[in-house]
C-alpha positions in Angstrom: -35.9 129.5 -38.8 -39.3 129.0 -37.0 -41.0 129.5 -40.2 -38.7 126.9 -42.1 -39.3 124.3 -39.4 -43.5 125.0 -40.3 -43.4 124.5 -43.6 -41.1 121.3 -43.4 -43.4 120.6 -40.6 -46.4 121.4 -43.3 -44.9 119.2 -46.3 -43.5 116.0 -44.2 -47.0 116.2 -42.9 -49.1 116.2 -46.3 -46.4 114.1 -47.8 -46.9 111.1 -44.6 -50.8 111.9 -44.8 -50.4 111.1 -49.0 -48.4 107.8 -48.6 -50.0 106.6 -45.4 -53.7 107.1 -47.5 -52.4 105.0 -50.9 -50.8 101.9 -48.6 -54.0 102.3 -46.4 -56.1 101.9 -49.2 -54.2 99.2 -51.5 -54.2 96.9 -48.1 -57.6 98.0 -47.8 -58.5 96.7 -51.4 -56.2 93.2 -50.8 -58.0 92.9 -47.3 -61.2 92.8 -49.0 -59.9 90.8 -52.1 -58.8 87.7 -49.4 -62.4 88.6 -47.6 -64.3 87.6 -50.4 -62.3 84.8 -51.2 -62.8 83.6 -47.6 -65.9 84.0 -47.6 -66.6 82.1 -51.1 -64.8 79.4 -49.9 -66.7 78.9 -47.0 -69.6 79.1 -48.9 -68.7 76.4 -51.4 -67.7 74.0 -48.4 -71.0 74.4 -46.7 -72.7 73.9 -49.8 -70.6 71.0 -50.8 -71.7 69.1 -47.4 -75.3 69.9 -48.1 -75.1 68.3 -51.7 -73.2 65.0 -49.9 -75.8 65.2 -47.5 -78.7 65.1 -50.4 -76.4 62.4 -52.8 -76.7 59.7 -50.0 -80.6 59.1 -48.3 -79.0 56.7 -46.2 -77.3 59.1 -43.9 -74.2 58.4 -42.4 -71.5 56.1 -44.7 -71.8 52.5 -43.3 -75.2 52.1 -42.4 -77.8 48.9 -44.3 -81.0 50.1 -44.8 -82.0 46.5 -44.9 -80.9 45.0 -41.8 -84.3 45.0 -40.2 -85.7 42.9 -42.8 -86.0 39.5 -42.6 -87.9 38.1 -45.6 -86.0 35.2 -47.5 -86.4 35.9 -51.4 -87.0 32.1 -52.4 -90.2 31.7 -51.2 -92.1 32.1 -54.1 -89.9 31.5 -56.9 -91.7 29.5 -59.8 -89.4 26.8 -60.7 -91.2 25.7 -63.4 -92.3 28.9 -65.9 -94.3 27.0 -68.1 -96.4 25.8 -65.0 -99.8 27.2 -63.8 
């Protein structure tokens, strides 16, 4: 009887350590899968605000890079073309 209970003990044993190992590792492998994608993501974000950042070399939305200038554009217009 003793010996029975040692080799069920034995098998339930090698047969929990087998499927424990495969659904360790498949998780293992999707874990890393949903990593990488993460981790790409991220990756594409950051570089997508550095690329908005380098599209607009005004800075912030909203902003007039002219509003410190005061210079009226009519000043010297030639009315006359033909005119020295």
């Amino acid at each position: 009887m003793a010996v029975l209970a040692i080799v069920l003990l034995i098998v339930g044993g090698v047969v929990g350590y087998y499927t424990g190992y495969s659904h360790g590792q498949k998780s293992a492998v999707k874990f890393a899968e949903e990593e990488t994608k993460r981790k790409a993501n991220e990756a594409a974000k950051a570089a997508e605000k550095v690329a908005a950042q380098a599209a607009n070399p005004f800075g912030t939305t909203g902003q007039n890079p002219l509003k410190n200038i005061k210079v009226n554009p009519f000043d010297k217009v030639k009315i006359n073309p033909f005119a020295k």
